[in-house]
C-alpha positions in Angstrom: 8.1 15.3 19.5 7.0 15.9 16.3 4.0 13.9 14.6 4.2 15.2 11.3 4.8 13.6 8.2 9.1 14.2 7.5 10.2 14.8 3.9 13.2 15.0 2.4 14.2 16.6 -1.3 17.2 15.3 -3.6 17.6 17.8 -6.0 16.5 21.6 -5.3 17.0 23.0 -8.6 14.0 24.2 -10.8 11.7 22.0 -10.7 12.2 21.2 -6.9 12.1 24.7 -6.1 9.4 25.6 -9.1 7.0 22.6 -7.7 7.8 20.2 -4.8 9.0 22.6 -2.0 5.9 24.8 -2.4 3.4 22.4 -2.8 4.8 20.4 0.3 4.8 23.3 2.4 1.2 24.1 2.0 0.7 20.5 3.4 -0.3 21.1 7.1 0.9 17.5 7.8 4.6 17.4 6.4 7.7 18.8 7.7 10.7 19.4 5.2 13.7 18.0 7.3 16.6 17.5 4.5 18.3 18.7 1.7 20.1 17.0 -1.0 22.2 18.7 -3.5 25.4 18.5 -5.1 25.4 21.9 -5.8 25.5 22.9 -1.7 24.3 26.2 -1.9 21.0 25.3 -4.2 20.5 22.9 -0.9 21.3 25.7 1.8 18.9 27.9 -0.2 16.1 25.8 -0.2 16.5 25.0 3.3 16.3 28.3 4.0 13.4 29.5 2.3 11.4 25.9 3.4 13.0 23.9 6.0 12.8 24.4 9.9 15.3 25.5 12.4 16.7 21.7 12.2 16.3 20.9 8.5 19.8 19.5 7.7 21.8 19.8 4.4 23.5 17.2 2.1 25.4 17.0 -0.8 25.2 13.2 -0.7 22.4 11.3 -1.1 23.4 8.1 0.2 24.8 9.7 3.5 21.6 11.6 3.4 19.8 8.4 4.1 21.5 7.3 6.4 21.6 10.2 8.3 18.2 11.6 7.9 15.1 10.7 10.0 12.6 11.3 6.4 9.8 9.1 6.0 9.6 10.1 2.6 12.2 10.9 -0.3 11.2 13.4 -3.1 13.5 12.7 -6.3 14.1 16.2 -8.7 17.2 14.9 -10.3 18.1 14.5 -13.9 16.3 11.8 -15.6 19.5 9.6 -15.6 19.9 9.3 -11.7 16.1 8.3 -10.9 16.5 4.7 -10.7 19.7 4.8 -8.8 18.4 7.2 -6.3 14.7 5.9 -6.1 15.9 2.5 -5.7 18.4 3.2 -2.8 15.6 5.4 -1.0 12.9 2.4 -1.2 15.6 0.1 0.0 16.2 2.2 2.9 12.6 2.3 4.0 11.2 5.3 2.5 8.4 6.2 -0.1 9.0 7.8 -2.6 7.8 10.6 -5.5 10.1 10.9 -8.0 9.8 13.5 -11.1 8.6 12.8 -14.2 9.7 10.3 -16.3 10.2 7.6 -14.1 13.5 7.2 -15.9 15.5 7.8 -18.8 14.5 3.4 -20.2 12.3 1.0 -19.6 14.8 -1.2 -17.6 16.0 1.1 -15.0 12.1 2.0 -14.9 11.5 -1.7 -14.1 14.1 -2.3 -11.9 12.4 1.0 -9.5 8.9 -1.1 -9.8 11.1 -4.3 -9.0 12.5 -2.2 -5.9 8.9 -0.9 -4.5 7.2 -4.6 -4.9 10.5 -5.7 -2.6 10.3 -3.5 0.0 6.7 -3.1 0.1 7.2 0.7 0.1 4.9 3.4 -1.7 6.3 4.8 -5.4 4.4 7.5 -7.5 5.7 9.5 -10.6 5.0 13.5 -10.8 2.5 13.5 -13.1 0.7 16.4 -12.0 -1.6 17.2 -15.2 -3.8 14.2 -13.6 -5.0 16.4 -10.9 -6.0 19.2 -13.1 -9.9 20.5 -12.8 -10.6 19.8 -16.3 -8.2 16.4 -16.3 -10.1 15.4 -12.9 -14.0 16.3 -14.3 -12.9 14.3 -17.9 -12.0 11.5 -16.3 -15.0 11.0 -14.6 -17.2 11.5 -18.1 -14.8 8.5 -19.3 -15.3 6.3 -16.7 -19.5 7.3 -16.5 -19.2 5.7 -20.2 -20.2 9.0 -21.5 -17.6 9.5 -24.7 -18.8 5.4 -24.7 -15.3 3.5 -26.4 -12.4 5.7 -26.7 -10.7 4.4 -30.0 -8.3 7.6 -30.8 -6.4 10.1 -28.4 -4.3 12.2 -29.9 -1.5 13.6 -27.0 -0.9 17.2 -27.5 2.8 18.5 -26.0 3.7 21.4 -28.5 5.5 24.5 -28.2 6.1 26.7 -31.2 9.6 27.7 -29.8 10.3 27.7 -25.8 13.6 25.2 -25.5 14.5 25.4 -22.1 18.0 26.3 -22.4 18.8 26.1 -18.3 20.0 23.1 -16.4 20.8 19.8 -18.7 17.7 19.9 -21.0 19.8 19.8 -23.7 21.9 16.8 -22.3 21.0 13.7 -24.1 23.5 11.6 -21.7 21.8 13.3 -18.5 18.3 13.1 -19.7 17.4 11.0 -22.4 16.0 13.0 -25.1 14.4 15.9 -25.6 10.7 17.0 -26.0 9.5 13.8 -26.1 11.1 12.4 -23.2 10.4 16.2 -21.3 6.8 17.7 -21.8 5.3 14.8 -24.1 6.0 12.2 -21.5 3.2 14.1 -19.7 0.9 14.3 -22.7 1.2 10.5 -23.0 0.6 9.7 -19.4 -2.8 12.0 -19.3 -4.1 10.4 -22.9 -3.3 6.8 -21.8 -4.6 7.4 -18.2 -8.4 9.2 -19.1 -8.3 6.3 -21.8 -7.2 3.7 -19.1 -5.3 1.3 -21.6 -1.9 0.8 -20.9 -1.4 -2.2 -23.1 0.4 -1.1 -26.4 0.7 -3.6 -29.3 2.7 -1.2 -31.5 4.7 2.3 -32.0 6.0 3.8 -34.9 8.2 7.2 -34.4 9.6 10.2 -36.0 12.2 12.3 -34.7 13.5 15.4 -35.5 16.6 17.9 -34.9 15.8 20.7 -37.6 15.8 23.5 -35.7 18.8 23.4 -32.7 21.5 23.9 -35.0 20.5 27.3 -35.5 22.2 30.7 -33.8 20.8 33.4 -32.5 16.9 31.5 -32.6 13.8 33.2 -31.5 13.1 31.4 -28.2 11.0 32.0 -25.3 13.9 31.1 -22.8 16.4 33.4 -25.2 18.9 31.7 -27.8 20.4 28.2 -26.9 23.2 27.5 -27.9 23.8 24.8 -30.8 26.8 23.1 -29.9 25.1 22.4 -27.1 21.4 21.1 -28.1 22.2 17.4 -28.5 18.4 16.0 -28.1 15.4 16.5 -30.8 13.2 19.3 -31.2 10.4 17.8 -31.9 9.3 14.0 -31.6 5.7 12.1 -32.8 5.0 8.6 -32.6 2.0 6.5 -33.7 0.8 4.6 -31.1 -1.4 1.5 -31.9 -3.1 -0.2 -28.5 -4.3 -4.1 -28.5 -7.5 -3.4 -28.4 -7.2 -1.5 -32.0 -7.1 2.1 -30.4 -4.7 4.5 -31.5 -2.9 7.3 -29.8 -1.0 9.6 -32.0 1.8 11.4 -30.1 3.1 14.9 -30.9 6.1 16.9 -28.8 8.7 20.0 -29.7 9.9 22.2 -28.2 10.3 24.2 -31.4 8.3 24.0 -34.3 7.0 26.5 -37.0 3.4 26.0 -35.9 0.6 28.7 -34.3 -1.6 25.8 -32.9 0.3 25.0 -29.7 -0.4 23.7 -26.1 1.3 21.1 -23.2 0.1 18.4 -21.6 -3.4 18.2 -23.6 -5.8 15.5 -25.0 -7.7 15.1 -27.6 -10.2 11.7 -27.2 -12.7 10.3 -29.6 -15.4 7.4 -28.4 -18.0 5.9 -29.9 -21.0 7.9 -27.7 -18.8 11.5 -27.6 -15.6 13.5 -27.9 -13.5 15.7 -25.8 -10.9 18.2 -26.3 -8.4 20.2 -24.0 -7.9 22.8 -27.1 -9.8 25.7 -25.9 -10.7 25.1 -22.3 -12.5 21.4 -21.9 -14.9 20.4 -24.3 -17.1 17.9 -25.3 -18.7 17.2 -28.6 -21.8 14.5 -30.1 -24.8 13.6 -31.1 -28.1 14.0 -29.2 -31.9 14.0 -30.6 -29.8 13.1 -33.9 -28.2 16.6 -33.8 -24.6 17.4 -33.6 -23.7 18.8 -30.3 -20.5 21.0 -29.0 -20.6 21.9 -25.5 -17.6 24.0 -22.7 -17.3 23.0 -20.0 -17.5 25.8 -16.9 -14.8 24.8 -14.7 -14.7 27.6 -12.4 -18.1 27.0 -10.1 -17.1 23.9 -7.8 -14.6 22.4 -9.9 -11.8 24.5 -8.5 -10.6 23.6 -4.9 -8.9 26.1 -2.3 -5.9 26.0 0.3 -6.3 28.8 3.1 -8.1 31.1 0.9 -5.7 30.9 -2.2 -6.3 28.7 -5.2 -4.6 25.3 -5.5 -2.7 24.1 -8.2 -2.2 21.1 -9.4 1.1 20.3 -7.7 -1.2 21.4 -4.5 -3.6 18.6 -5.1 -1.0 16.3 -6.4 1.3 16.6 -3.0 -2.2 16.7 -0.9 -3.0 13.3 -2.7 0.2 11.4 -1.8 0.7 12.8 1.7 -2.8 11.1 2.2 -2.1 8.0 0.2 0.7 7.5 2.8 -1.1 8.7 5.8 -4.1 6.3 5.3 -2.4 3.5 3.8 -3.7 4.1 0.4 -2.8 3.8 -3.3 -1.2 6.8 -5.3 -3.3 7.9 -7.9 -0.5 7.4 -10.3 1.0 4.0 -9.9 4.4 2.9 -11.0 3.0 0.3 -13.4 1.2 3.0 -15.6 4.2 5.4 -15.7 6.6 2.2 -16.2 4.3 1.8 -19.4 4.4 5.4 -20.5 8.3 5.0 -20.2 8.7 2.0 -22.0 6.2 3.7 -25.7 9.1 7.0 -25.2 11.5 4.8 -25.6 10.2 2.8 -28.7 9.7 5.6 -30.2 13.2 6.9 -29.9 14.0 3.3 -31.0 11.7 3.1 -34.2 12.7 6.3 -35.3 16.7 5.4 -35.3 16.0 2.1 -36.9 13.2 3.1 -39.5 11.4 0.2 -38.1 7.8 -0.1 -36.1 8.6 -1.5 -32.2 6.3 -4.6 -31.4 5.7 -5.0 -27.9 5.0 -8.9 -26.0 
């Protein structure tokens, strides 16, 4: 009988197949046992290429858990379908990691909390750019004391043009929004987490669809097509915190700009500064001299798996299989990505009403 640790996967598209399924495998303590898809070849394909001899296949989710002997529920679906699917898998006794954001608002994001706090079950959001060598070695700085009070982070999510034109990116029903919602959701959650505030006073947004109207557009991903682009293509919001820190967010997907990078943080304290711009570094004042300093990541800061390097969904998906294993807490807990959900969504709100969003 086996002893291992049984996951199951509800949606095996990109990011499923791109992330979760190979990170999980490298797990020595997880079996892959089911496969959720509505598209029923995506499922039979990834149970192919990762499940055993007795991994099943579903095109239902709920029959899936009913059926299925997983401990633990992985959620890759459109942003619109987290909730419901996260909530009925906590209700039926699993943990669960569900993709980044933890939903498309703030209320179906509360209502999964709501769900994990019932049923005493585990919940963690994909927010893999936490377990980064640089993310994991600046976080320790900030909470050493060493860039002393971080007053300003500027969250950096900006691509000059790289629209994803697969899947329902472009969907706003399906997912939400665009940028913002996609890739700056993880620049927000990194900023907020090395900063560890996660009590916003205010947000005041901008939004922006200049550029998806266009045909024929230089793009990484080749041309989209414009009767189909219904989010933004780019999306910044001004984020003040209560204890007078600011966080200014900026996101696109397409943007006339050379200065570009995802899922990056810019932080300025009272003792230091740090920077993801060009590899990790750190800036000050010592001896009353200016100092800049970069950090050298690659001598013990980089971990291995069986002689190749891990990445960052390796660590993440190592991380939670031993947060359930021992009983522990995720490293990224449903409250903090409930409150990365909840400044998205005012600044989709402040930007179609011209007015700054005042939280309680």
């Amino acid at each position: 009988m086996s002893t291992l640790l049984k996951v199951a996967i509800i949606g095996c598209g990109g990011i499923a197949g791109g992330k979760h399924l190979p990170s999980l495998s490298r797990q020595k303590e997880v079996e892959i046992v089911a496969f959720c898809d509505i598209v029923e070849e995506r499922a039979m394909e990834a149970a192919a290429k990762y499940g055993g001899e007795d991994a099943k296949v579903y095109t239902d989710y709920k029959l899936m858990l009913e059926e299925s002997s997983a401990e633990v529920i992985h959620v890759c679906t459109p942003n619109d379908s987290h909730a419901e699917i996260t909530i009925a898998s906590l209700e039926s006794g699993r943990h669960v990691m569900c993709e980044k954001p933890m939903a498309k608002t703030s209320e179906q994001a509360r209502s999964m909390l709501e769900a994990a706090k019932r049923t005493g079950k585990k919940l963690s959001i994909a927010y893999q750019n936490r377990f980064r060598p640089d993310s994991q070695y600046l976080k320790q700085l900030c909470e050493d004391g060493e860039l002393g009070d971080i007053y300003l982070g500027k969250a950096l999510a900006i691509r000059r043009r790289a629209v994803p034109t697969w899947g329902v990116f472009l969907d706003e029903e399906k997912q939400g929004g665009g940028p913002l919602i996609d890739i700056g959701t993880h620049a927000l959650d990194l900023t907020l987490w090395l900063m560890d505030n996660y009590e916003p006073k205010s947000v005041t947004g901008s939004v922006f669809h200049k550029l998806g109207s266009r045909e024929h557009a230089a793009n990484a991903f080749g041309s989209w097509d414009p009767a189909l682009f219904k989010v933004e293509d780019s999306a910044f919001g001004f984020i003040t915190m209560k204890n007078g820190a600011t966080i200014v967010l900026e996101s696109s997907w397409a943007l006339n700009v050379l200065e570009v990078g995802e899922a990056r943080t810019i932080l300025s304290g009272t003792e230091g500064g740090a920077d993801m711009q060009d590899g990790l570094r750190l800036n000050g004042e010592k001896h009353s001299r200016l100092y800049e300093t970069k950090v050298d990541l690659s001598a013990g800061g980089v971990a291995f798996y069986e002689g190749e390097q891990e990445t960052e969904a390796d660590v993440e998906a190592r991380s939670w299989v031993k947060a359930i294993l021992e009983d522990g807490a995720p490293l990224v807990a449903p409250e903090q990505a409930l409150v990365v959900t909840e400044i998205l969504e005012a600044i989709y709100e402040s930007a179609k009403t011209g007015k700054t969003v005042y939280f309680n």
